[in-house]
C-alpha positions as CSV (number, residue, x, y, z in Angstrom):
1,X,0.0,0.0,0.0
2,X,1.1,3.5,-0.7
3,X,1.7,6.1,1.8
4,X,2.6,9.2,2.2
5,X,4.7,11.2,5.0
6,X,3.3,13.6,7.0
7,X,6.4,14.9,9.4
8,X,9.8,14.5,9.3
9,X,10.5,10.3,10.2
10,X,13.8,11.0,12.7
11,X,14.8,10.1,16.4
12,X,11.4,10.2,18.2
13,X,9.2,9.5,15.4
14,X,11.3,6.5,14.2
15,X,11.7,5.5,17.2
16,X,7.6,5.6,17.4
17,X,7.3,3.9,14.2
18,X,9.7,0.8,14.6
19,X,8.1,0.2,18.0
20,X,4.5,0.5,16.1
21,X,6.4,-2.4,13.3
22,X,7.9,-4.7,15.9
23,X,4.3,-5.4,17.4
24,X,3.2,-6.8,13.9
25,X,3.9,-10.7,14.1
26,X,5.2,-11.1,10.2
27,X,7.4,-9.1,8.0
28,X,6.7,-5.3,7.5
29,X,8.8,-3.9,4.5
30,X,9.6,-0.4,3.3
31,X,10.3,0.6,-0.9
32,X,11.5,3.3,-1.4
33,X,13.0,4.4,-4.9
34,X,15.7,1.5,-4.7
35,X,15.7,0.7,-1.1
36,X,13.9,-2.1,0.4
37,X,13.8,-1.6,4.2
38,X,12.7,-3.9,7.3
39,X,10.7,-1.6,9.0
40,X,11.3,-3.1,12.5
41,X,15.1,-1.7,12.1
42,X,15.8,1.8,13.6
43,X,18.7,2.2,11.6
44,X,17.5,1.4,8.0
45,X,14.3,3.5,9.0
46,X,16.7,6.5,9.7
47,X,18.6,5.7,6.4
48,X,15.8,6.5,4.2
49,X,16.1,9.9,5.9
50,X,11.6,10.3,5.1
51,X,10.8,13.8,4.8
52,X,7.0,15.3,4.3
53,X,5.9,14.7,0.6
54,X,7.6,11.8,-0.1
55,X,6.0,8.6,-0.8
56,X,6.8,5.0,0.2
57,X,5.3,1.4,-0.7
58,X,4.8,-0.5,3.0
59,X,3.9,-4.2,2.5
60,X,2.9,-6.2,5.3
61,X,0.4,-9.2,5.6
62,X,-3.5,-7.5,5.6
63,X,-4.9,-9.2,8.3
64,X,-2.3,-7.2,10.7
65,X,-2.2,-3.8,9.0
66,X,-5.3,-1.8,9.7
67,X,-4.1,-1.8,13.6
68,X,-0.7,-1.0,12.4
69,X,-1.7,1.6,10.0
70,X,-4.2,3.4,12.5
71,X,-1.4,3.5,15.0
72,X,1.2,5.8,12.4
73,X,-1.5,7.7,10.9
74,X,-2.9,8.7,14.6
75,X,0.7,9.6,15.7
76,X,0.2,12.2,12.0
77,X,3.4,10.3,10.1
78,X,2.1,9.0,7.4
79,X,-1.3,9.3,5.2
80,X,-3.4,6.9,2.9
């Protein structure tokens, strides 16, 4: 699914969102242009440096992501 990012994704809100990842039980993935990023890592999250604007591709088995995506889009990072 596509999203789009709300606020800057550093420190805190990274933080936030690989937390948010780590409670899904299977794989949660981030594309972006030629990265493909395990969202459950703090340090590839940080690589892809996310500013507002930008979009990303976040795959993720569907019976666990509408939890998952109500979490980041109440916290304001990202948008459907």
């Amino acid at each position: 699914m596509k999203l789009t990012v709300k606020k800057p994704i550093f420190a805190e809100s990274a933080s936030f969102f690989v937390n948010q990842a780590s409670q899904v039980s299977g794989k949660v993935i981030i594309k972006k242009d030629h990265w493909v990023i395990d969202a459950k890592s703090l340090l590839g999250v940080l690589a892809l440096s996310l500013q507002p604007g930008q979009e990303i591709d976040l795959e993720m088995d569907e019976s666990e992501s509408s939890q998952f995506l109500k979490r980041i889009t109440e916290e304001d990072l990202f948008e459907q």
